[in-house]
C-alpha positions as MATLAB code, in Angstrom:
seq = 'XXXXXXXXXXXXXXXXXXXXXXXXXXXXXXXXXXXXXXXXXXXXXXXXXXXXXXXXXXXXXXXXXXXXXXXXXXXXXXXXXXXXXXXXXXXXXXXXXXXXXXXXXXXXXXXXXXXXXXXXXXXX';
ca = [
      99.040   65.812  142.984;
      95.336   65.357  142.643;
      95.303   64.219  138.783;
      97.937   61.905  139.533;
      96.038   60.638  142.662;
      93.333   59.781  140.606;
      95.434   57.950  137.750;
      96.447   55.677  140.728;
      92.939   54.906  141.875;
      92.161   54.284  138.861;
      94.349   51.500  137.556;
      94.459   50.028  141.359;
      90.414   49.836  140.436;
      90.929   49.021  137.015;
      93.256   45.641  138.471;
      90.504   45.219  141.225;
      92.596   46.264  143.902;
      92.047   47.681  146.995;
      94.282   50.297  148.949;
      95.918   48.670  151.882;
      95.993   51.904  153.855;
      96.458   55.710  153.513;
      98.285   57.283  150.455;
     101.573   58.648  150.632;
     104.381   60.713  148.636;
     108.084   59.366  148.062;
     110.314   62.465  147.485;
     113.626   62.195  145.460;
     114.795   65.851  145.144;
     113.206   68.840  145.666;
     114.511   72.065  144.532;
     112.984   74.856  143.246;
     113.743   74.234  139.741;
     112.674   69.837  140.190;
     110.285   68.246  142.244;
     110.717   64.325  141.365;
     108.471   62.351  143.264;
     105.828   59.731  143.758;
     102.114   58.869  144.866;
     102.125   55.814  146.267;
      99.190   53.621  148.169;
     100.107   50.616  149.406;
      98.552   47.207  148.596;
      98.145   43.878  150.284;
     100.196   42.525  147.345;
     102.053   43.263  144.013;
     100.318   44.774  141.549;
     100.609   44.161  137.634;
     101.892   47.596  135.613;
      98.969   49.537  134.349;
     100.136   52.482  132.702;
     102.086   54.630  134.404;
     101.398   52.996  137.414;
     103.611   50.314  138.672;
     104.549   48.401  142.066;
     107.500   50.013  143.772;
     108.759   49.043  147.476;
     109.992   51.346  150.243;
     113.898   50.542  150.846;
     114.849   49.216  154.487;
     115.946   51.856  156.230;
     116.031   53.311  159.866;
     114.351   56.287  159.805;
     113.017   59.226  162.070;
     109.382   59.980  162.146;
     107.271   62.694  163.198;
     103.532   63.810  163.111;
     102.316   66.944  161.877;
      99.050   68.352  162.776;
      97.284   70.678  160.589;
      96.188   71.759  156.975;
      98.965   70.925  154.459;
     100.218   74.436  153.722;
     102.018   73.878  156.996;
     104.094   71.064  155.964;
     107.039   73.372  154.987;
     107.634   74.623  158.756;
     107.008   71.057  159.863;
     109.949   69.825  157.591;
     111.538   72.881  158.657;
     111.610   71.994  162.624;
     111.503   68.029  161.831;
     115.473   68.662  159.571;
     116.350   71.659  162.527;
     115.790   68.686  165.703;
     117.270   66.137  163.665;
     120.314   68.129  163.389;
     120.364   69.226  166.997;
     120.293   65.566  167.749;
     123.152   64.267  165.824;
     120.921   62.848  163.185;
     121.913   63.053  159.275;
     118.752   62.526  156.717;
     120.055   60.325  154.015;
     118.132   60.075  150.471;
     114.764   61.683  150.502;
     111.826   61.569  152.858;
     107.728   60.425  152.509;
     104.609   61.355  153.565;
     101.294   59.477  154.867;
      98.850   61.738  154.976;
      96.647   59.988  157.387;
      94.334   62.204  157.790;
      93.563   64.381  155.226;
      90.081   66.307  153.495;
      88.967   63.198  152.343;
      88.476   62.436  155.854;
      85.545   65.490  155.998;
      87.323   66.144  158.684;
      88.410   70.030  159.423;
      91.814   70.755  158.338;
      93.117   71.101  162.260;
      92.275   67.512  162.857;
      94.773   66.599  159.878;
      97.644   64.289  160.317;
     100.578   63.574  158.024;
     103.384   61.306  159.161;
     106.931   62.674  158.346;
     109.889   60.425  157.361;
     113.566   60.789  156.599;
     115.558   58.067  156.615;
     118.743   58.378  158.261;
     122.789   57.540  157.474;
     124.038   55.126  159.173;
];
């Protein structure tokens, strides 16, 4: 994720752009054998296509959220418990989830004080 993190700030600075908040991750499918995804940080406004790098939107959606605390390599239980209440609560997840890392290392903050925003949209 970090190269391709990079190629984002990059055109956004190569168009003069500024982020409009914290970067995130749009997931598609994730399976063992493909991981289609992408990095995302949001602007004030459309941007032109710069290479691979394009504007995209978030669909409307109602979704469920939750806030994880804690260095990334935790994320998998947090999904884990975030999919198991959803399910205990008569929610269904519909079409693939994000990620705001809020908080992350280039925060200098210590990987406890971490946050990342989960999202799943949900049917209906």
């Amino acid at each position: 994720m970090g190269p391709g993190l990079k190629e984002v700030h990059a055109a956004l600075a190569a168009l003069g752009v500024n982020p409009a908040g914290p970067w995130f991750t749009r997931h598609f499918r994730m399976d063992p054998k493909v991981f289609d995804f992408q990095i995302c940080v949001p602007t004030a406004e459309p941007i032109a296509k710069t290479g691979r790098v394009e504007a995209t939107r978030l669909p409307s959606a109602r979704v469920a959220r939750t806030v994880f605390h804690g260095n990334y390599q935790g994320l998998p239980d947090a999904w884990r418990e975030f999919d198991e209440w959803l399910a205990a609560s008569g929610y269904e997840p519909e079409g693939g989830l994000w990620e705001v890392y809020a908080v992350g290392p280039e925060s200098g903050t210590k990987p406890e004080d971490w946050r990342t925003e989960l999202y799943r949209p949900l049917a209906g």
